[in-house]
C-alpha positions as CSV (number, residue, x, y, z in Angstrom):
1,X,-74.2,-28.8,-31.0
2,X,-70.7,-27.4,-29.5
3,X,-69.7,-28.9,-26.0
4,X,-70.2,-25.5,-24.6
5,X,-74.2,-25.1,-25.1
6,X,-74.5,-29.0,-24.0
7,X,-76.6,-29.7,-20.9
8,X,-75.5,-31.4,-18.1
9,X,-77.1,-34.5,-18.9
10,X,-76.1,-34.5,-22.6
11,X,-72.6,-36.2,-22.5
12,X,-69.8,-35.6,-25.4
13,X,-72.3,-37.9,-27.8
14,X,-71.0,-41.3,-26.4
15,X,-73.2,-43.2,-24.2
16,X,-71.8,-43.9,-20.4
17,X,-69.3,-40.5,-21.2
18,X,-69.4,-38.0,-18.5
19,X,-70.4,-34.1,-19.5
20,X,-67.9,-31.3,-19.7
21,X,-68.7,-28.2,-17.6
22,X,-66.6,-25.8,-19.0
23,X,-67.1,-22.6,-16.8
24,X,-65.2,-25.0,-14.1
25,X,-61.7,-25.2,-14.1
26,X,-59.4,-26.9,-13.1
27,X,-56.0,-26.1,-11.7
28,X,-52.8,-28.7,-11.0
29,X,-50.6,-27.5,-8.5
30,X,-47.8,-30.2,-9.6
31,X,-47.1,-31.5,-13.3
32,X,-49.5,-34.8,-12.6
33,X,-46.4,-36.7,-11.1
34,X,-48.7,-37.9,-8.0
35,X,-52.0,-38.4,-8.7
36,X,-53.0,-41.3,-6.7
37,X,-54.1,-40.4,-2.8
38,X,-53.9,-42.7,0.1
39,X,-57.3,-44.3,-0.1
40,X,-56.7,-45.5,-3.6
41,X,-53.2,-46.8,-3.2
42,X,-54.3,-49.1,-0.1
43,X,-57.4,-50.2,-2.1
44,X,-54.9,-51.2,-4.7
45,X,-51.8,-52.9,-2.7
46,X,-54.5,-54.6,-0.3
47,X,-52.3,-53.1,2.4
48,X,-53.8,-51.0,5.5
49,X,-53.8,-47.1,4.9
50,X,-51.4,-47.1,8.1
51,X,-49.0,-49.6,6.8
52,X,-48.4,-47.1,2.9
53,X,-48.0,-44.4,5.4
54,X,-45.2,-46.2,7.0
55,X,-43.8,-47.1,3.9
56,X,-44.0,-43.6,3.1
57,X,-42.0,-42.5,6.1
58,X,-39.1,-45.1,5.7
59,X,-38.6,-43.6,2.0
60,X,-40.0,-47.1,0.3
61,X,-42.5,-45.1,-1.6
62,X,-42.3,-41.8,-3.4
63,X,-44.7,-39.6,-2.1
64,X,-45.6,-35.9,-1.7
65,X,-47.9,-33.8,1.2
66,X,-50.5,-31.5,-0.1
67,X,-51.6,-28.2,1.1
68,X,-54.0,-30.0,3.8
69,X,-51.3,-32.3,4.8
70,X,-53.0,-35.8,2.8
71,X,-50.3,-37.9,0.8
72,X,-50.0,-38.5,-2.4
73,X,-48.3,-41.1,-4.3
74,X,-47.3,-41.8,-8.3
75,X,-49.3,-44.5,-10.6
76,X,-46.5,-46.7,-10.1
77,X,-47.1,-46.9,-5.9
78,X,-49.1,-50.3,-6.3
79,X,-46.4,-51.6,-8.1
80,X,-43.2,-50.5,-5.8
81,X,-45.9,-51.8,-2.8
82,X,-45.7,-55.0,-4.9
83,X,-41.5,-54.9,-5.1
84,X,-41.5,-54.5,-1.3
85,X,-43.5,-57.2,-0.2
86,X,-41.7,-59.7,-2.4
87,X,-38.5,-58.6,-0.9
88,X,-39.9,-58.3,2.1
89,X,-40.9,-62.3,1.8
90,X,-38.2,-63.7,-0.5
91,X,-35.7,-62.7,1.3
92,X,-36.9,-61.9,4.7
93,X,-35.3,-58.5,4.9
94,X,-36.4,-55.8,7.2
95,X,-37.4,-52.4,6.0
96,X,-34.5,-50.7,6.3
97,X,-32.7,-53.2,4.2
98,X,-35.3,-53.2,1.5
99,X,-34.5,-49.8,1.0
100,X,-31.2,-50.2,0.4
101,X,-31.7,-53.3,-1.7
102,X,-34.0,-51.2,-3.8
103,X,-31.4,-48.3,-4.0
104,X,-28.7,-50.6,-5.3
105,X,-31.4,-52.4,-7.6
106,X,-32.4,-48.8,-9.3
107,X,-28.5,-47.9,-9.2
108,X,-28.0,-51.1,-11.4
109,X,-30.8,-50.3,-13.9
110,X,-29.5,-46.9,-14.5
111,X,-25.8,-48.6,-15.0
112,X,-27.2,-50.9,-17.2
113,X,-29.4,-48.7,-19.6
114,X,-26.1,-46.4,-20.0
115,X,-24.2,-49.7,-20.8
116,X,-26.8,-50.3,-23.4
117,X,-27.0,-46.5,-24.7
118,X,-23.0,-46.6,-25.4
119,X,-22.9,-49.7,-26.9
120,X,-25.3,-48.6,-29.1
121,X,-23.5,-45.7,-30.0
122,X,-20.6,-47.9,-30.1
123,X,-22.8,-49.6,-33.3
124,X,-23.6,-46.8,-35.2
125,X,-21.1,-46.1,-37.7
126,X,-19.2,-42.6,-37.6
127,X,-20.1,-40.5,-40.4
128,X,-16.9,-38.3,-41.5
129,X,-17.5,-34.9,-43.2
C-alpha cells in the first residue's frame, strides 16, 4: 500500500511511527538554522524563559524573531547556555564580559582551525606538471 492511500491510523509500517498526511504541507520560512523555540530551550538549560530571553538580548545566544514576534534559537542554544553559566561561575564574570570572553574564545577557534588547514597544506606534497 503507498503512503498516499494510508489511513491516518496506519503509520509508515513501523510500530510507534507517526502517519504521513500528505495533502498537508509544510513550508520553512528559514533554511532550519533555528528550530528550537523558547519553551524548549528553557526546558533544556533548566533556566527560566525570562532569563534565555535576557541572554538573548545581551547577544549571548543566537537567536531570531518570527513573524508573531516569539524567539527562536539553534540546536546548539542548550549548549552555549551551558558555556555561559560555567563562565559565568568559574570565573565570576558579568555578562557583558562573557560575551567578550566568548568573542575572543570563537576568534581563537577560527585562528586555530586555519593554523591547522595550512599546515596541512603545508604537508601535502606539491605535484609539478
Amino acid at each position: 500500500m503507498r503512503a498516499e492511500h494510508r489511513s491516518p491510523g496506519q503509520a509508515a509500517g513501523q510500530p510507534g511511527t507517526r502517519a504521513a498526511y500528505p495533502l498537508v504541507r509544510v513550508h520553512r520560512t528559514s533554511p532550519g538554522r533555528y528550530q528550537l523555540p523558547m519553551a524548549a530551550v528553557a526546558g533544556r538549560s533548566g533556566l527560566p524563559p525570562e532569563l534565555v530571553r535576557r541572554f538573548a538580548a545581551l547577544g549571548l545566544l543566537d537567536a531570531e524573531r518570527d513573524a508573531g514576534g516569539r524567539l527562536w534559537f539553534r540546536t546548539s542554544a542548550p549548549s552555549a547556555i551551558a558555556r555561559v553559566q560555567r563562565l559565568r561561575a568559574g570565573l565570576c564574570l558579568n555578562y557583558a564580559a562573557i560575551g567578550v570572553v566568548l568573542d575572543l574564545l570563537d576568534r581563537v577557534e577560527r585562528l586555530e582551525a586555519a593554523l591547522r588547514r595550512s599546515e596541512r597544506a603545508a604537508k601535502e606534497p606539491t605535484t609539478w606538471t
